[in-house]
N, C-alpha and C positions, 0 to 999 in steps of 0.2 A: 504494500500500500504506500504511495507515495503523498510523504507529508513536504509541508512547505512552512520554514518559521521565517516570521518576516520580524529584521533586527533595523537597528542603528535608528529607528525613531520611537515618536511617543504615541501610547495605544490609549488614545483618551478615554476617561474612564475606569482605565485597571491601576490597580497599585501595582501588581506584578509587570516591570518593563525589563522582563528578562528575552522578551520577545512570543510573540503570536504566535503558534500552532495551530497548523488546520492539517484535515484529512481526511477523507470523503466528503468534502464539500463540506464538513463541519468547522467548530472549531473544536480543539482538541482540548485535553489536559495537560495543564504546563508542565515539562519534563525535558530538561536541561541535558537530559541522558542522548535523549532518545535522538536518531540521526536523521536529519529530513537536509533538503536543498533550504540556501539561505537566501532570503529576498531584499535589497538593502533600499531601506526607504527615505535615503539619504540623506536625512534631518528631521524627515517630515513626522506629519499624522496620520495613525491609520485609525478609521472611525467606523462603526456600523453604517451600511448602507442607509441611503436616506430612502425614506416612505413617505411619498405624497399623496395623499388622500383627496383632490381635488385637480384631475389634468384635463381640462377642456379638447385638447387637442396639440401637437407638435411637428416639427417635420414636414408644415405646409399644410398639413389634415386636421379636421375640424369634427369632432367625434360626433356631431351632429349630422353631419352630411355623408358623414360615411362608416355609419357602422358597425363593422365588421373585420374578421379576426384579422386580416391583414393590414388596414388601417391600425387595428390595437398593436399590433407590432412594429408599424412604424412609427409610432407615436413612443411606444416605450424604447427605443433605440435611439430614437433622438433625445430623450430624458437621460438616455444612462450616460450618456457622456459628460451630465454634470451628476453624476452619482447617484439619481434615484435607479434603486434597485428593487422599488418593486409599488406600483401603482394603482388609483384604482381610476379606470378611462371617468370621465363625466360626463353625462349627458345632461344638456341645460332644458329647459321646459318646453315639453312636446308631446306630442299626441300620443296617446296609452300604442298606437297601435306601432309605433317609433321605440318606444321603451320595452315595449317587449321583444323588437328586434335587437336594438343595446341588447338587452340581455342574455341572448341566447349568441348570439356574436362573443359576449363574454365566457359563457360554456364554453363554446369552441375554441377560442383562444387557449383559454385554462388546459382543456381535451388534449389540446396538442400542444400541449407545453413552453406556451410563449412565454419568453423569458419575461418577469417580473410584473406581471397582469396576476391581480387578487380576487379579481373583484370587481364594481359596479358603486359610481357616486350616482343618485339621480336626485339635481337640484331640481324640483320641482317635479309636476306642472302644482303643486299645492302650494302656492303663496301669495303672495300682498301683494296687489295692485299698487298700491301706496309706494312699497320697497322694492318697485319691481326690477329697478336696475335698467338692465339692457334687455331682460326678458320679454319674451312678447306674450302681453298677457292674454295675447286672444286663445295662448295655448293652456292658461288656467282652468282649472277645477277644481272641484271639491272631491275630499276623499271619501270612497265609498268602499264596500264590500267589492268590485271588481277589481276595482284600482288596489287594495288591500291582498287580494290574494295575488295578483299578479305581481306587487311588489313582494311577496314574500314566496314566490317561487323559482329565482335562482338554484340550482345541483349543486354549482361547486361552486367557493368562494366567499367572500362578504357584500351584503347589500348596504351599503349607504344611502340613506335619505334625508335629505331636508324638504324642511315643510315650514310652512307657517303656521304658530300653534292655534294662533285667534283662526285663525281659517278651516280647523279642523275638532273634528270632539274628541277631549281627552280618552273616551273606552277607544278609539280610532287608534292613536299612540300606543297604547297597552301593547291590540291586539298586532299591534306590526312588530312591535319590543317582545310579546310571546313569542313571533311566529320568528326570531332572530334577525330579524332586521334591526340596523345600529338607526337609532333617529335621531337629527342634528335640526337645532332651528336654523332657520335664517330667512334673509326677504323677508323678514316680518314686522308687521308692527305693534307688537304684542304689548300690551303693559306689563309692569312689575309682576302682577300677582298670577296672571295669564302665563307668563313664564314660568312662575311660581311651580303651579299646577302643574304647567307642561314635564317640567324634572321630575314632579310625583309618578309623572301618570309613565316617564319613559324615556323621555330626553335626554341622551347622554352627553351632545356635544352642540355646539356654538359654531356655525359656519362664517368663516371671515369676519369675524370679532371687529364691531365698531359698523363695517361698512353694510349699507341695506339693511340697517333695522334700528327702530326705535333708541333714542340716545338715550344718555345720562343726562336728566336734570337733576338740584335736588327736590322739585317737588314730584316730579314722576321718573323714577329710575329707568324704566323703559326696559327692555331686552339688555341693554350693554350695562345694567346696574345688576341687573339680577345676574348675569354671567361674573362679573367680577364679584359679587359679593360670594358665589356657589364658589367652595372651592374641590368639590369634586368632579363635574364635568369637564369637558377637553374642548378649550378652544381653538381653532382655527385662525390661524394670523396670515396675512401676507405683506411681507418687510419688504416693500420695493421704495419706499419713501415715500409711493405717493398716495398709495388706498389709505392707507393710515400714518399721520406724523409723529417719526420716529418720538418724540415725548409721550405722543398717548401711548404708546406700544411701553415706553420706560412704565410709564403708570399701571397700566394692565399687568405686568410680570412682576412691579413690586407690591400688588396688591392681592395677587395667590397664586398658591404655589407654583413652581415654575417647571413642573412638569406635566402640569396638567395643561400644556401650549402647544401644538402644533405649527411646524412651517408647513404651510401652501403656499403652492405656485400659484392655483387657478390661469393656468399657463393657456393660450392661445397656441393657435397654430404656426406662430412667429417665432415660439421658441426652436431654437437648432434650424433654422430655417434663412435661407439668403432674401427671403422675399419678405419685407415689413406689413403685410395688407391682404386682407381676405374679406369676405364677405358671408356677414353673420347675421342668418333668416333674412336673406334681401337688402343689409344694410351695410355699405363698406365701412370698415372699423382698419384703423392705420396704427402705428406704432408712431409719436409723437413726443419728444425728448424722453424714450424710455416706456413708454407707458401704451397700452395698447386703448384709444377713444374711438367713441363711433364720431358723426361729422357734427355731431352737437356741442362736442367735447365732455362729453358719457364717458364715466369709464369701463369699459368691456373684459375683461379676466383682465389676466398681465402678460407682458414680456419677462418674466422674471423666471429663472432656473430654479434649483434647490438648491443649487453651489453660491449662488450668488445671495440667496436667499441665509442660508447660514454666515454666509462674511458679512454680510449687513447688523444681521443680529447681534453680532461681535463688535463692530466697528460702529454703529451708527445707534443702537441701544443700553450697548453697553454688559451685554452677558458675555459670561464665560464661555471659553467653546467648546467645554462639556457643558456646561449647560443649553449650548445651543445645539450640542449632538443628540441631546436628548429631548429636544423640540423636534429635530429632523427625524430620529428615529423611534428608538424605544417609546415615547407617548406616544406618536400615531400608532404603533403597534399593540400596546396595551387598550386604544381607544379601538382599536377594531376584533381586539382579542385574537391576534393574531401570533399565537406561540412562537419561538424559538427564533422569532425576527426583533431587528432594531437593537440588540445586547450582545457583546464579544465574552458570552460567559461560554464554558463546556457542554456543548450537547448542540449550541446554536449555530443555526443558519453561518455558512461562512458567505455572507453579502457584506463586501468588504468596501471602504471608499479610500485612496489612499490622496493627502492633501500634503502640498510643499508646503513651505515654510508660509509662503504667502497666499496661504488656504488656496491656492486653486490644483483643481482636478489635476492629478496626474496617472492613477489606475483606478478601472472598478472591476469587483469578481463577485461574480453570482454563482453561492454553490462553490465556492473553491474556485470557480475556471473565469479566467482575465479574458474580461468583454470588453473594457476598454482599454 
């Protein structure tokens, strides 16, 4: 069995820096003994693969307009170059009979082993006209018993959902949270207590914390009070500077705990991509100093990677980068319950990210084996 110990850098998160061992794709138990090939990481950091729970689309493709296993593979290839190793596609708000296509597209994917596809985000079609974003809300509805069993018939993998909770009845929540569906608010314009509820009835996670839903005042807390005050659900952040100003993001991480934070992309088709501009449900949406806007100046997902996405967090927030490792990875992982990902402990997933000195990408390995 051929192992591999990766030396001469730092394995953020471990105390033990006598060097990484892997071996069948795992990672191993450390032993100084034992004779593998040595992999020299020349200074740098090697970190668990990052997990983004929110990819609109990469690589030019638009998970909306095309989807299917082969778009999910190239969407996830153009991510892994800035180190997510393992995603879930998203489909933004569309017709039940679109979402059931996402879906089985995603079977197929998973069926045949495409490298780091988990699963299924589906933003919508349940939410605020109010908080609609970019969404088009002629593709809204309310949740019902068909909408309900189709979202919670995925084979293999995780279903993500967000919803808007004022748009839907808390037994609705339950029965998707019974049926193993993860439920995230967002686009919403729920009050204080409406959120309240939502966390009883089922709500584990906070989609893009701050942006598209109800603010912080203090006479109505809104969606963004009730998430900062919870400190057990999983928010959703995206550190590009511009969805959210890096102070609010300072405020939101020193005010609970900070692994209960996730980095998202909400990455457009721009990312990894030489072409700035597509067009999303009939509407051209451009990348403009950084930033992907339709011609309103709306803001549309992002242009923003997971690599870049973690050095901001670092640099423009002000967290550790273990602490920001464990925004990239280990929380999204815990938040989708997804075992033996996002942690360089013994027994786990060897999805590996390997970062220079100046945090940017230089290898990723999935499973042991170097994809980029």
């Amino acid at each position: 069995m051929r192992m591999l110990r990766f030396v001469n850098g730092t394995v953020v998160g471990r105390k033990d820096q006598s060097g990484l061992l892997i071996a069948a794709g795992r990672i191993a138990q450390p032993d100084a003994a034992v004779a593998a090939t040595q992999f020299d990481l020349d200074d740098g950091f090697l970190l668990p693969g990052f997990i983004d729970t929110q990819v609109n689309g990469g690589g030019g493709i638009l998970f909306n307009d095309n989807p299917t296993m082969e778009a999910i593979a190239a969407i996830g290839a153009a991510h892994r170059r800035f180190g997510s190793t393992a995603f879930l596609p998203t489909l933004i708000s569309d017709d039940l009979d679109q979402v059931d296509t996402a879906m089985r597209a995603v079977e197929q994917a998973m069926d045949a082993g495409v490298p780091g596809v988990i699963g299924i985000h589906l933003e919508g079609p349940f939410l605020s006209e109010t908080r609609k974003g970019v969404h088009d809300a002629g593709k809204f509805r309310r949740l019902d018993g068909r909408a309900i069993a189709l979202l919670s018939s995925l084979r293999v993998g995780k279903t993500l959902v967000t919803l808007a909770p004022e748009e839907c009845e808390s037994a609705d929540i339950t029965a998707l949270a019974t049926a193993g569906v993860i439920v995230a608010a967002g686009h919403s314009n729920a009050t204080y207590r409406q959120m309240a509820d939502a966390f009883a009835a089922g709500v584990t996670g906070v989609t893009h914390l701050y942006n598209a839903m109800s603010p912080f005042t203090h006479r109505a807390p809104g969606v963004v009070g009730a998430a900062l005050e919870n400190r057990s659900v999983y928010c959703g952040i995206i550190p590009d500077g511009r969805h959210v100003d890096p102070a609010a993001l300072r405020i939101a991480v020193n005010a609970r705990p900070r692994d209960r934070f996730m980095l998202v992309t909400d990455a457009m088709p721009t990312v990894g991509s030489v072409d700035k501009s597509f067009v999303l449900q009939g509407k051209p949406i451009s990348v403009v100093d950084g930033v992907c806007v339709n011609e309103n100046g709306v803001l549309a997902g992002s242009n923003l990677d997971m690599a870049t996405a973690l050095r901001n967090m670092v640099r423009m927030v002000g967290v550790t980068l273990e602490e920001a490792s464990v925004m990239a990875s280990a929380a999204p992982a815990a938040f989708l319950g997804a075992c033996g990902r996002g942690v360089l402990t013994p027994g786990a997933r060897a999805d590996l990210v390997w970062l220079g000195r100046d945090m940017m990408v230089r290898g990723v390995w999935i499973e042991g084996r170097r994809t980029v």
